[in-house]
C-alpha positions, 0 to 999 in steps of 0.5 A: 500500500502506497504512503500516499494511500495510508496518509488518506486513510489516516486522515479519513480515521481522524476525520471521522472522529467526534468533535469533542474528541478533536477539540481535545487534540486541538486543545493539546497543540499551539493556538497558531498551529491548531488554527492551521487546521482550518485548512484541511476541509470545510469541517475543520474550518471553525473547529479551532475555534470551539477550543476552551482556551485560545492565546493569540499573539502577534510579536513580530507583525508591522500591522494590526492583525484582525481575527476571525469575527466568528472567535467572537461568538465562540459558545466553548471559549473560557479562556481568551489571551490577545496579545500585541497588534491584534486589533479588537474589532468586535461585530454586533452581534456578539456574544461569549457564553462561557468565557470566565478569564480573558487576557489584553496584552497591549491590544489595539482597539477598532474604536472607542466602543470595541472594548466595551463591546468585547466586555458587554459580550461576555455574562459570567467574566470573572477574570479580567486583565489589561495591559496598554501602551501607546495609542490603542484608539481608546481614551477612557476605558471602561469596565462594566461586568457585574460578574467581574471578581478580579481585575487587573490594570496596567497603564505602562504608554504616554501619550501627550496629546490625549487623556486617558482614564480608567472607570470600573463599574462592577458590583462584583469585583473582589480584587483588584491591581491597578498600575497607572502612570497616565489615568487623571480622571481614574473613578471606580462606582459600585464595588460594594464587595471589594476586599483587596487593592493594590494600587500605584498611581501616579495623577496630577489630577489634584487633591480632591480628584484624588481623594475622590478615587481613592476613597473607593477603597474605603471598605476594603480589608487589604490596601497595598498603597503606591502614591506620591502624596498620602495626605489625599487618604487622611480623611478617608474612613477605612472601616474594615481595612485589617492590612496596610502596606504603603510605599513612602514617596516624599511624604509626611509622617503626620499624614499616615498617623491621620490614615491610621486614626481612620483604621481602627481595626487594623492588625498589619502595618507595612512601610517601604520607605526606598523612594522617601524622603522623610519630613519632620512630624509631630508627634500625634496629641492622641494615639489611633486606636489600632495602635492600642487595641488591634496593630499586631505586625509591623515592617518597614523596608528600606529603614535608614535610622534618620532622626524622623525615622527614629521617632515615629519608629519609637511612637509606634513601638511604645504604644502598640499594646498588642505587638507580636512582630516587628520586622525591620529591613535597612536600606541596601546602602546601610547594610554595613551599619545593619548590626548598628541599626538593629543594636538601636532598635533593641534599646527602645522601649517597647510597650508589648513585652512579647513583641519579637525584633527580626532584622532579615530581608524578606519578600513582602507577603502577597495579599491576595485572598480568595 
């Protein structure tokens, strides 16, 4: 029997096999090589297209590639990863019944309203990231899903000539990450279940826009903080919030002493101090009751021993009745004098006996929950 009458053979066995035995096989190849299938017949056309998860990229293309409008309506996608000069043109109608997580890695968009098409096509989207750079023809970008768990945002572009912002409307939302060196006008409504934020912005949008963004997360339990200016948080009630991790720019002092009498029940403070230049403080005329009644772990990365630095380090260690741990990190620059530093730190008085001094480095704990 010839190679040539066996290759049929194989294909006409492989052929006849059901779809969702395909799909598998599909599943089990590059999304590039099992799209390459399409070629094969007329029933292999949208196969491809029926596979639970697909991750399509672009690296090394001049132009923006447009996908096939039928990925769009997929019934069987749960996982979608587009990634580089894909451009997002999503038809009307359309509609991904199962997709749970999809992935944007620096996407161009057709127009304004194609991500929130893409989005409004999607019932039971739980995961959602976007990453952007440059211009993707989208100036305020929205996410509207109610389903939506967990969200994750990276602004890494600059464009001088527009205004970029982000606006989240999902009542669902649990987690969220947002990384924006652009957004000035950044809103976040309607998030009455969010528990962890982790949040570095930099905005030149001014105090009160500021302090409008960032009260969205009042109600949560878990805050990483990255900001140029604190003060836009002291008049922020942070009911619930139980771990706090703040990375200093030129801040002051006083500033995270008013965040803390706005903490009641707070049980871990973090400070990494790399980017900060301390300004003098005054020592508070009361002391937060999160100090007196609940602050259990306390670290501070990056510590130089400065007068300031001294003083508030001394303030919390006297009046942090339940104490258990405090960790403390100098700065890279300082690790000769580490032994110095810590020597000094021992010498304190510290109000909560049982409290154990720890000078490694160590990783800052992640604080995602389920």
């Amino acid at each position: 029997m010839s190679e040539i009458c066996v290759e049929r053979i194989y294909e006409e066995v492989i052929s006849d096999l059901p779809n969702d035995l395909l799909i598998h096989i599909l599943s089990l190849m590059q999304t590039k090589d099992a799209a390459k299938t399409m070629l094969l017949s007329k029933r292999w056309r949208f196969l491809w297209t029926m596979l639970p998860k697909l991750v399509i990229e672009f690296n090394f293309a001049d132009t923006t590639t447009s996908l096939p409008k039928s990925i769009y309506n997929c019934k069987t996608l749960v996982n979608l990863t587009l990634s580089n000069k894909i451009l997002v043109d999503v038809p009307s109608p359309a509609c991904l019944p199962s997709l749970l997580s999809l992935n944007l890695w620096f996407v161009v968009y057709k127009d304004q309203e194609s991500p929130v098409r893409l989005l409004s096509s999607c019932p039971i989207l739980r995961d959602l990231t976007v990453a952007r750079k440059g211009r993707d023809n989208v100036n305020r970008f929205v996410v509207k899903v109610s389903s939506l768990r967990k969200l994750t945002y990276c602004e890494n572009g600059y464009d001088k000539d527009s205004t970029r912002s982000l606006v989240i409307d999902s009542p669902g939302l649990h987690y969220l990450r947002v990384y924006d060196r652009l957004g000035d006008y950044d809103s976040i409504q309607n998030t009455p279940g969010l528990d962890v934020a982790l949040v570095d912005v930099v905005s030149t949008a001014g105090f009160h826009q500021n302090f409008m963004f960032l009260r969205s997360f009042s109600s949560v339990r878990f805050l990483d903080l990255e900001l140029r200016e604190i003060a836009c948080c002291s008049g922020i009630n942070f009911t619930w919030l139980i771990e706090f991790k703040l990375t200093l720019y030129a801040s002051s002092l006083e500033s995270l002493m008013l965040v803390l009498d706005n903490s009641p029940v707070l049980k871990v403070l973090m400070i990494d101090s790399y980017y900060s230049s301390i300004v003098p403080w005054n020592k508070p005329s009361s002391v937060p009751v999160c100090l007196l009644s609940h602050l259990e772990i306390f670290e501070w990365k990056d510590y130089e021993g400065e007068k300031e630095e001294k003083q508030f380090l001394e303030y919390i260690l006297a009046n942090s009745k339940c104490l258990k741990t405090v960790g403390i990190s100098p700065t890279f620059c300082y690790k000769k004098k580490e032994k110095e530093i810590m020597d000094e730190i021992k010498s304190m008085y510290r109000v909560s006996a049982s409290s154990h001094l720890l000078s490694a480095r160590w990783e800052w704990r992640f604080m995602e929950v389920d």
